[in-house]
C-alpha positions in Angstrom: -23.8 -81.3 -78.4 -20.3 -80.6 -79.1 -19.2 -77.9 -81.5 -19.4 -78.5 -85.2 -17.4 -77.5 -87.8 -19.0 -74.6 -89.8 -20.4 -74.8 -93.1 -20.1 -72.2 -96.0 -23.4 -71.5 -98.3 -23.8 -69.5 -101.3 -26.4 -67.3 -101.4 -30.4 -67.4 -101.5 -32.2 -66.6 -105.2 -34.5 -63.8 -104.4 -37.7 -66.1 -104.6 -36.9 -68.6 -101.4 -39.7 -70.5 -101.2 -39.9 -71.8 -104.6 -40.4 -75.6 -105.0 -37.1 -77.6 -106.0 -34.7 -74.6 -106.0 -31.7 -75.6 -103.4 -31.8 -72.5 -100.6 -27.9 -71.5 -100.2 -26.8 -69.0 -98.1 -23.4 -67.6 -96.9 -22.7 -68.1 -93.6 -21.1 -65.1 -92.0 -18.1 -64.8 -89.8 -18.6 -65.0 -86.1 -21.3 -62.0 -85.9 -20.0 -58.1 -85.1 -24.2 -57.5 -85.1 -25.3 -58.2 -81.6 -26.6 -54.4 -81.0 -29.6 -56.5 -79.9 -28.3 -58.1 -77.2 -28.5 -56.1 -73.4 -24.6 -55.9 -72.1 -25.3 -58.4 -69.4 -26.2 -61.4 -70.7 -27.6 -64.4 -68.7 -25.6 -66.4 -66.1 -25.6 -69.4 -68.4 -23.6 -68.9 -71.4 -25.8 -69.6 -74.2 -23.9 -69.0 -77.2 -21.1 -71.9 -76.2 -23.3 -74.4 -73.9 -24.8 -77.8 -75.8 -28.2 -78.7 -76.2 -27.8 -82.3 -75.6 -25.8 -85.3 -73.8 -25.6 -88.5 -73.9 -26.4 -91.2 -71.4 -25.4 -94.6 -73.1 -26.2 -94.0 -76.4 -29.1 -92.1 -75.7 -29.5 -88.1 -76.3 -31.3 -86.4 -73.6 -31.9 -83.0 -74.2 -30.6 -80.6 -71.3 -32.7 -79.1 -68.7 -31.7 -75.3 -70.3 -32.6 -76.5 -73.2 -35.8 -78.3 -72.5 -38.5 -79.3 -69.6 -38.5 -83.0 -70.9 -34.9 -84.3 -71.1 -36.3 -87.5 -73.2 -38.0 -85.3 -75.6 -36.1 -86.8 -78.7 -37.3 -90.3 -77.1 -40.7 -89.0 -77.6 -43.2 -89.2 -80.4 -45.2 -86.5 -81.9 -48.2 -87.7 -80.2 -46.5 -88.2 -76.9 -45.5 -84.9 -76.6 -48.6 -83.2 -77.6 -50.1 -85.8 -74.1 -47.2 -85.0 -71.6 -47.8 -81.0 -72.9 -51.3 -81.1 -72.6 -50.5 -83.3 -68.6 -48.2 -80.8 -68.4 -50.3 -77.6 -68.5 -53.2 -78.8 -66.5 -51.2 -79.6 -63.7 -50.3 -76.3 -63.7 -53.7 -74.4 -64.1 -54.8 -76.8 -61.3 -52.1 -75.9 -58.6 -52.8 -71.8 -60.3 -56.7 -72.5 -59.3 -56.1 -74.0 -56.3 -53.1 -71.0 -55.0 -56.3 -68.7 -55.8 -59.0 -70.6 -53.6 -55.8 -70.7 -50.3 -57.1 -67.7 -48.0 -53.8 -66.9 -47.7 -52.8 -66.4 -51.1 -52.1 -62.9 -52.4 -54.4 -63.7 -55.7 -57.8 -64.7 -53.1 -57.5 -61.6 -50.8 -57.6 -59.9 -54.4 -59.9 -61.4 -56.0 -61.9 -61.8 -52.2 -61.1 -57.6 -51.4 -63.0 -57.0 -55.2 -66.1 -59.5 -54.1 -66.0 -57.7 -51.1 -66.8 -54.1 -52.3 -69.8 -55.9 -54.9 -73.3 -55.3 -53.5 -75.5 -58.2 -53.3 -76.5 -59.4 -56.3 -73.7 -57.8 -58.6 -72.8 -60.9 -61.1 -68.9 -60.7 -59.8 -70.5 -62.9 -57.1 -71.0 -65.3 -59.6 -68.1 -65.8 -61.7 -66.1 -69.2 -62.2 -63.7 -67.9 -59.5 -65.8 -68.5 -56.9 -67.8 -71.6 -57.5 -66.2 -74.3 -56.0 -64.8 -76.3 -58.9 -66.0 -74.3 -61.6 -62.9 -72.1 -63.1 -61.4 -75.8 -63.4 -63.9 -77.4 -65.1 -64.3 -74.1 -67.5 -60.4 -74.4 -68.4 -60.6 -78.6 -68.5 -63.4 -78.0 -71.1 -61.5 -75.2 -73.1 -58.1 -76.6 -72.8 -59.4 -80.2 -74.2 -61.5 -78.0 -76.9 -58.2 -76.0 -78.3 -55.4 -79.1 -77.6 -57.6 -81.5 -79.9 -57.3 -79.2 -82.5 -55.6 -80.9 -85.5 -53.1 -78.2 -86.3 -50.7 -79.2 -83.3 -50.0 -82.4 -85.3 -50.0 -81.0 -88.5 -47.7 -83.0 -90.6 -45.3 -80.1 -91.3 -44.5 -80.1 -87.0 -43.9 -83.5 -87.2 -41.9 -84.3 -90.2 -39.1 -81.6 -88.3 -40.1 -82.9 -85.4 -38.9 -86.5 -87.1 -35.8 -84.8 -88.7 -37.4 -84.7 -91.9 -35.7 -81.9 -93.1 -32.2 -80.5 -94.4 -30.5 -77.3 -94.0 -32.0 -75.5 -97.3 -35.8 -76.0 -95.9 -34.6 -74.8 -92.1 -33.4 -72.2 -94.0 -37.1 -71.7 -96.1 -39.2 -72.2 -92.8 -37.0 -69.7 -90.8 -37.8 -66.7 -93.4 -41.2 -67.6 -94.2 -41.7 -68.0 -90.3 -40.4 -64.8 -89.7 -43.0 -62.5 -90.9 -45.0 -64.7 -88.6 -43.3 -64.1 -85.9 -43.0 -60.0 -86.4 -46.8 -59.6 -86.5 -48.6 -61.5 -83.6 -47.1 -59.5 -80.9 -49.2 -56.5 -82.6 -52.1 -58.5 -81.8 -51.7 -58.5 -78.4 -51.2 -54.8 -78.2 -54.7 -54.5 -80.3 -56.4 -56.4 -77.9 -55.4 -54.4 -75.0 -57.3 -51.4 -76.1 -60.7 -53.6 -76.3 -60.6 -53.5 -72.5 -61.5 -49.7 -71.6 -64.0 -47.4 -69.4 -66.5 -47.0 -71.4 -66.7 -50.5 -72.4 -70.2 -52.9 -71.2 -69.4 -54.8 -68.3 -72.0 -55.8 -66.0 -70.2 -55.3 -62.2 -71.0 -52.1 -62.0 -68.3 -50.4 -59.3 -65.9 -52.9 -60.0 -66.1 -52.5 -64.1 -62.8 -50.5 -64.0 -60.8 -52.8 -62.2 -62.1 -56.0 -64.2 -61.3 -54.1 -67.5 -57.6 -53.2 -65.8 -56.5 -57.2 -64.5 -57.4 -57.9 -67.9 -55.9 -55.1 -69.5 -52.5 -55.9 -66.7 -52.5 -59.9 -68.3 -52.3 -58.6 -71.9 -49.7 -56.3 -71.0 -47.4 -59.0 -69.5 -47.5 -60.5 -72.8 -46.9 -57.3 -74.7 -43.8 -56.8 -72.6 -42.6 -60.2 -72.5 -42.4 -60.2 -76.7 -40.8 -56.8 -77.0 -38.2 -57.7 -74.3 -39.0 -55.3 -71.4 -40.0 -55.5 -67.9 -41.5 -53.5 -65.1 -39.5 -51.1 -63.8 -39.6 -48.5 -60.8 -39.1 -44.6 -61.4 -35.8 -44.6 -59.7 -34.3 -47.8 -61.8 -36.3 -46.7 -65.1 -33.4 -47.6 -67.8 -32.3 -45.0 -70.5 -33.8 -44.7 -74.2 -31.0 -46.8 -75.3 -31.4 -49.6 -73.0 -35.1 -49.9 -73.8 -34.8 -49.4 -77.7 -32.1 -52.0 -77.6 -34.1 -54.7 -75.5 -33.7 -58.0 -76.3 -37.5 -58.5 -78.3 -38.9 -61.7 -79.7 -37.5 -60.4 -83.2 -33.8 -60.3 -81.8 -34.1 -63.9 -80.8 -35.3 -64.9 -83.8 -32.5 -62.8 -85.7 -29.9 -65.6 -83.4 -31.7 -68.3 -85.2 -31.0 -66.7 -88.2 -27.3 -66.4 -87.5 -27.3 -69.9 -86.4 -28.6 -71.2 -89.6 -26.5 -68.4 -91.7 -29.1 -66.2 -93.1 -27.6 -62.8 -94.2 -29.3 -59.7 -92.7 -30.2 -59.1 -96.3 -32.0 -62.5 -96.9 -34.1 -62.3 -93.4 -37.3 -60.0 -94.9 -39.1 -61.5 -97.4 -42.9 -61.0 -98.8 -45.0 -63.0 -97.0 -46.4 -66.4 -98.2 -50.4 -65.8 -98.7 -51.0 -68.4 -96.4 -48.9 -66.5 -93.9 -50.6 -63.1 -94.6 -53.9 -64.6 -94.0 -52.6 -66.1 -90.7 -51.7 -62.4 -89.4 -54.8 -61.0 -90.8 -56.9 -63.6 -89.1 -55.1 -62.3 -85.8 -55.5 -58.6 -86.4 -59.3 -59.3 -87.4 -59.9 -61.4 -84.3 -58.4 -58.9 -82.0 -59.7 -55.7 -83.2 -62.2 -55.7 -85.8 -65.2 -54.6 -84.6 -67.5 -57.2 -85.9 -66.0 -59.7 -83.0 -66.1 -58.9 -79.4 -63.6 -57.8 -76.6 -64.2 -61.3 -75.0 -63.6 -62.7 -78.3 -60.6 -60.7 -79.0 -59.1 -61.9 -75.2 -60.0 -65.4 -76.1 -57.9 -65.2 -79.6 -54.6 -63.8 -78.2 -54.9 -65.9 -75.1 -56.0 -69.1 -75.2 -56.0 -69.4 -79.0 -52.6 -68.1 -79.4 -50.8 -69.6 -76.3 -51.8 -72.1 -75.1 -50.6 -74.6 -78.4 -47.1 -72.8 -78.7 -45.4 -74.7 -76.1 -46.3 -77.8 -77.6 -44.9 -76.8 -81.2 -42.1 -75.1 -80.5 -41.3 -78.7 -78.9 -41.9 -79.9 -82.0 -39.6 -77.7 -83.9 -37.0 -77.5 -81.4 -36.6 -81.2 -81.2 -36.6 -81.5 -84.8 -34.0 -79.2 -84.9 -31.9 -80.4 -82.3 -32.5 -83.8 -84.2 -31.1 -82.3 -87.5 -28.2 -80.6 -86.0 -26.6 -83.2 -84.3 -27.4 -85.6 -87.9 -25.9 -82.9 -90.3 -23.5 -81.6 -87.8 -25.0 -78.2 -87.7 -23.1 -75.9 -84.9 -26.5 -75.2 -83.2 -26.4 -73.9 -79.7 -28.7 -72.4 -77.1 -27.9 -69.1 -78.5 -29.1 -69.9 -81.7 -32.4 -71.6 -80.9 -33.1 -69.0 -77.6 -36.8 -68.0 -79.2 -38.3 -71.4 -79.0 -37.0 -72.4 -75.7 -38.4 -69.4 -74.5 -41.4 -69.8 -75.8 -41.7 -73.2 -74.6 -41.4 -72.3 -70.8 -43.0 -68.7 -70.9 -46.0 -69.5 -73.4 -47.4 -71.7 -70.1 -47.2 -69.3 -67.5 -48.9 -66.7 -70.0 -51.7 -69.2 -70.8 -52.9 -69.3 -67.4 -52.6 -65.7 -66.7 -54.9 -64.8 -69.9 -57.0 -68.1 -69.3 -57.7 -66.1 -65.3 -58.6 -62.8 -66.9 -60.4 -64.9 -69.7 -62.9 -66.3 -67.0 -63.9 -62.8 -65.4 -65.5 -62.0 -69.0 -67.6 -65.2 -69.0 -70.7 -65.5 -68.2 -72.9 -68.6 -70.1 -72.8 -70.7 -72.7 -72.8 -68.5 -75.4 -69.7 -66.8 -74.2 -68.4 -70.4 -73.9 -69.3 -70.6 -77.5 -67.7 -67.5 -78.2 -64.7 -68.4 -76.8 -64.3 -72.0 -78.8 -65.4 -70.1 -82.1 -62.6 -67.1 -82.1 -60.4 -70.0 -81.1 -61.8 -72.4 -83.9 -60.7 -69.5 -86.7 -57.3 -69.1 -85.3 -56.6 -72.6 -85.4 -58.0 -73.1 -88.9 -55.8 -70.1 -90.1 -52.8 -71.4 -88.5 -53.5 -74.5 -90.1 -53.9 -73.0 -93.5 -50.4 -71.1 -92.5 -48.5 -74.2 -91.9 -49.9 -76.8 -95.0 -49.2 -73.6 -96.9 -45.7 -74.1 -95.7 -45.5 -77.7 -96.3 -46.0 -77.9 -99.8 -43.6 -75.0 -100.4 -40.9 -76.0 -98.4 -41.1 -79.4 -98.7 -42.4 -79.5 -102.8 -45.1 -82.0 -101.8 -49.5 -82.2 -101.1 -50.7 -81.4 -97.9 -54.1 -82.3 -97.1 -56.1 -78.9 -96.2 -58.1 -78.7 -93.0 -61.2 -79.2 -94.8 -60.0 -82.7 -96.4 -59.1 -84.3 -92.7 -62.5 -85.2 -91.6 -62.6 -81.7 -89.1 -64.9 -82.9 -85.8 -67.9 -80.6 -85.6 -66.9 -78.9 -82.8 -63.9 -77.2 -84.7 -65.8 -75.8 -87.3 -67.1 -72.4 -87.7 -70.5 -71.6 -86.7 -71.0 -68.0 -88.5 -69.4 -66.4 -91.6 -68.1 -63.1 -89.7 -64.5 -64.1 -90.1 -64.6 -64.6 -93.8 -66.3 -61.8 -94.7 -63.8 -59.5 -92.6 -60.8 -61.4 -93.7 -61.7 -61.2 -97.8 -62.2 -57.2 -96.7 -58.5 -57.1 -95.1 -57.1 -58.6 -98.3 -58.3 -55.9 -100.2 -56.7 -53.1 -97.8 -53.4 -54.8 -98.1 -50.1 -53.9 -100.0 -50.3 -56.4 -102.8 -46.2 -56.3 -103.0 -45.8 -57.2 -99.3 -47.6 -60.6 -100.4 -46.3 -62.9 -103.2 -48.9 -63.4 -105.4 -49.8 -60.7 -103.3 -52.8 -59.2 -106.5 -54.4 -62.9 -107.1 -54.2 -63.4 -103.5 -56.6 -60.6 -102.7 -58.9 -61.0 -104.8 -59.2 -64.8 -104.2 -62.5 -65.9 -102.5 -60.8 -68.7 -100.8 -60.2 -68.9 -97.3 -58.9 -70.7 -94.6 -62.2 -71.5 -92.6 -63.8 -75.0 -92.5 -67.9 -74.3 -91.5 -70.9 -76.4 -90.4 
């Protein structure tokens, strides 16, 4: 994409999401703000490289950019299949590193089975059953990819370029608060997994409890922008506090779009707040289990990101080079990240996912905390849609949901009409009708 002239904006009312009100913002001079940013950046120069070429009239995205250069060739549907290819080639080659003697993840795995007495049920996990920790993630990756919400119609109409500058603008706020909570979910999670928690392996409860707890933390440090480090290269306070976190990337979206620092915070949409309540819930309330928890931050919440931030970042790529938008790989860093790292997190979690299971009604457990995310995020997005784009969306309860997406117990509403009630009513627009609605997101049998 070659540079575009820039365009000046006037700025947002203080209600951005209502219908038919044009979104204008001022762009602001090349930014002075990049505190966020470490002092070495990467080797490729993000900020001044172009998402796209051309190859005789076609634009392929580049490989920085984008796994699939032909993503703009592709439909929604397409996508969502060469994702879906995508991932279980890549669980498969995982499954079959783990079952090579030689591999560094069998002798652990093998060492652990080792020190298990006979009969201790470690013997018996999916691990090492010839064929079985496939099967278990074919099943549960087909379950969670047929959802409906990765083709919702608001990722493919900006997949489709169906939008203009003002609802990039609209999305990008509203997104945002999105975006600063689900990280905290993680972190929740991780304190499910502990010593005194019920495990059934006996000598080797400790060490299950920590690969889980080791999964969840890669996740934890990839969103808040840190790494592992060794005592003698530990960085300084100031490195760490100004690490380059999920939020700082999405902050270069903002710039690239020109959203004012002062525009970027906004009270959440209701359909948003019950989106990061769902999550919380999931992860910590009590009334849903650790294995339960796991399942919602792992599977439920990574394994579909990939394929819709392919979605949005073609759509945006698509609208940049129609309205002549000086977009780079700076600007859009977030969801290309998340598009290559959501993967390799998916399989780590779907791993630590499998130690935890143990029948079919942990299967079932699994598909229902997955089945409430999904139907939140759904809620989230149609939510989105008809404020953004001033037009009905049909709710997940209207679409004809298969039976095997709907909710099979009432725990989640219950919990989530008691989390309304705890919350700020100002962080929420609408925020006092919204908690005392009785609605919710969930579709049940």
């Amino acid at each position: 994409m070659t540079r575009r002239q820039s365009v000046d904006f006037a700025q947002p009312p203080t209600r951005p999401f209502a219908c038919r009100r044009r979104l204008t913002l001022e762009r602001p001079p090349p930014s002075d703000q990049d505190a966020h940013r470490l002092e070495n950046p990467p080797a490729m120069n993000f900020r001044a490289d172009p998402l796209t070429t051309s190859d005789n009239g076609r634009l392929l995205v580049l490989p920085t950019v984008h796994p699939f250069e032909n993503l703009l060739q592709l439909d929604a549907r397409g996508l969502l299949d060469a994702m879906r290819a995508s991932q279980t080639r890549d669980f498969l080659a995982m499954v079959a590193e783990i079952e090579a003697p030689d591999s560094d993840l069998h002798r652990l795995f093998a060492a652990l089975r080792d020190r298990a007495p006979a009969g201790n049920p470690f013997h018996d996990i999916a691990l090492f059953r010839p064929g079985a920790l496939a099967a278990l993630f074919l099943d549960l990756h087909d379950h969670v990819m047929s959802h409906p919400v990765w083709l919702h119609p608001f990722f493919t109409r900006i997949f489709e370029g169906g939008a203009d500058l003002d609802q990039l603008r609209a999305f990008a706020i509203a997104y945002f608060n999105q975006i600063k909570n689900t990280r905290q979910c993680v972190a929740v999670a991780i304190g499910r997994f502990h010593g005194l928690m019920d495990l059934p392996y006996g000598p080797l409860n400790e060490r299950v409890s920590e690969i889980t707890q080791i999964g969840l933390a890669q996740l934890v440090a990839d969103e808040y922008g840190v790494g592992v480090h060794e005592i003698a290269d530990y960085p300084p306070l100031g490195h760490l506090l100004l690490a380059r976190t999920h939020i700082a990337l999405y902050r270069q979206f903002f710039e690239g779009l020109g959203v004012s620092a002062e525009a970027q915070d906004a009270p959440m949409l209701p359909g948003v707040a019950d989106n990061v309540l769902t999550q919380r819930l999931l992860a910590g309330d009590a009334a849903f289990s650790p294995l339960e928890a796991l399942a919602s931050v792992g599977l439920g919440m990574e394994w579909g990101v990939p394929e819709f931030f392919s979605l949005l970042l073609g759509g945006f790529i698509r609208i940049a080079e129609r309205d002549r938008l000086d977009l780079t790989p700076d600007h859009l860093e977030v969801f290309i990240a998340h598009v290559r790292y959501d993967v390799l997190h998916a399989i780590s979690v779907m791993l630590a996912t499998s130690l935890h299971m143990r029948g079919d009604d942990d299967l079932l457990a699994v598909k229902g905390a997955c089945n409430a995310l999904m139907a939140s995020r759904y809620a989230m997005m149609t939510e989105l849609f008809e404020n953004i784009f001033c037009a009905p969306c049909p709710a997940l309860a209207d679409i004809g949901l298969d039976s095997r997406h709907r909710l099979r117990d009432r725990r989640i509403e219950t919990a989530l009409r008691a989390a309304r009630r705890a919350t700020a009513p100002e962080a929420v627009i609408g925020g006092a009708a919204w908690r005392d609605s009785e609605k919710t997101p969930f579709v049940f049998l």
